[in-house]
N, C-alpha and C positions, 0 to 999 in steps of 0.2 A: 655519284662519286665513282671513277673505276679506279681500276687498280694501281696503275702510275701514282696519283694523287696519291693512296693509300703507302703504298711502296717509298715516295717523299716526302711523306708526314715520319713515317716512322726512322727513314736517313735523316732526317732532320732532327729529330727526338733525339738519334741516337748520338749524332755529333754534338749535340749541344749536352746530354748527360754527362757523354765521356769528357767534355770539355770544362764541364764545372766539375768536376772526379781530377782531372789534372790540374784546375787555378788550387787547388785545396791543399796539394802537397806540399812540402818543404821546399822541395828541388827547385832551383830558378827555371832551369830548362825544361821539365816538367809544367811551373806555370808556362811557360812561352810557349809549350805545343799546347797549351789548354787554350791558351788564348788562341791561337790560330785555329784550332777545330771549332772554336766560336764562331772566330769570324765564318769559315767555311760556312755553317751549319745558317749564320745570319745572309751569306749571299744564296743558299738554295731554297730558303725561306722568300728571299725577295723576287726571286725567279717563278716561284712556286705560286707565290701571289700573283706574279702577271698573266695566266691563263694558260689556256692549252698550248703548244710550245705547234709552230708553223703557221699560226693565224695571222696575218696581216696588221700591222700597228695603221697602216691609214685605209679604207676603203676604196676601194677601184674604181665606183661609181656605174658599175652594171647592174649590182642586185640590191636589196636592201640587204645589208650588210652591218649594220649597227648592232646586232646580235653577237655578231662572228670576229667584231673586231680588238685585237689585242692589245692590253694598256702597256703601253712604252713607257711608264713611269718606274713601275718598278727595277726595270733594265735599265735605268739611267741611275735608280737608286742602289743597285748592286755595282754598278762601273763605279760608283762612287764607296762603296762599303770595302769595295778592292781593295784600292787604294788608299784609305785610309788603315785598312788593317796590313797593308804592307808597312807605311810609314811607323806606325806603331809596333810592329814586328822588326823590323830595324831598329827602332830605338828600344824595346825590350833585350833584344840582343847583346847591345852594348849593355846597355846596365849591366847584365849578368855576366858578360864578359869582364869588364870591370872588376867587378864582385870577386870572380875569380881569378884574375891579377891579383886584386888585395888578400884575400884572406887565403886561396889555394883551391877552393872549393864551391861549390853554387847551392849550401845548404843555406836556409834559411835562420838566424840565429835566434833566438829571443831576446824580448826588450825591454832592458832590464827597468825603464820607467813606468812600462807597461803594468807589468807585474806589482809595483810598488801601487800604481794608481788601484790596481783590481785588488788591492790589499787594503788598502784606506778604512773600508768598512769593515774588514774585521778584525784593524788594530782601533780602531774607534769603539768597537764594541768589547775588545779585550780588558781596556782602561788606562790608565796611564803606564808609561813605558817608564822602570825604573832609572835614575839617575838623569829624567830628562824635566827639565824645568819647563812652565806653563809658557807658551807662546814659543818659547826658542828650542833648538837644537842640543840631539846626546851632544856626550862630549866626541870629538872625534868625529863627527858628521857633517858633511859641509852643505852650506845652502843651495 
């Protein structure tokens, strides 16, 4: 292993940390550069895996060369991880653009069924909720 390899193990580590460190915020645009230093971190991954960077994808038919020669797959897999993380970066974009047309701002809000679901168990273990009858709704609550 020399140093290069070593040198984009650790750029790759690093864009992929700070990229799950930004999906994780509130911020829509926050998630959107997380996700893009994903993707990044996913295309020098697949680079990475194709071998030492000047080596020949087909053999020249001088020497024995099967040793020396570079897999073209993963450079067809990163042309392809491009593009697909462009198209998804545009469409990230608008949702959050959207987002903030509607509400003003690109924070992430909480969900208020969310919360109610992550509650279940501990109004079930509280006991019955006054004023509410077996099988139906308080008063004032809608279905």
């Amino acid at each position: 292993m020399n140093t290069i390899d070593v040198t984009m193990a650790l750029v790759v580590g690093g864009l992929f940390a700070i990229g799950f460190y930004l999906m994780l915020q509130r911020s829509l645009m926050r998630i959107v550069l997380g996700f893009i230093l994903l993707g990044h971190g996913t295309n020098l991954l697949l680079l990475v895996a194709g071998g030492t960077p000047g080596r020949p994808p087909v053999p020249d038919g001088t020497t024995d060369a099967s040793a020396r020669v570079a897999d073209p797959l993963p450079q067809a897999m990163a042309l392809t991880a491009i593009v697909i993380t462009f198209g998804l970066t545009a469409f990230l974009m608008a949702l959050a653009y959207r987002s903030w047309r509607l509400s003003g701002h690109d924070e992430v809000h909480d969900d208020v069924e969310d919360r109610l679901i992550g509650t279940v168990r501990e109004r079930a273990e509280a006991g019955p909720v006054p004023g509410r009858e077996e099988g139906g709704t308080a008063p004032g609550e809608g279905r």
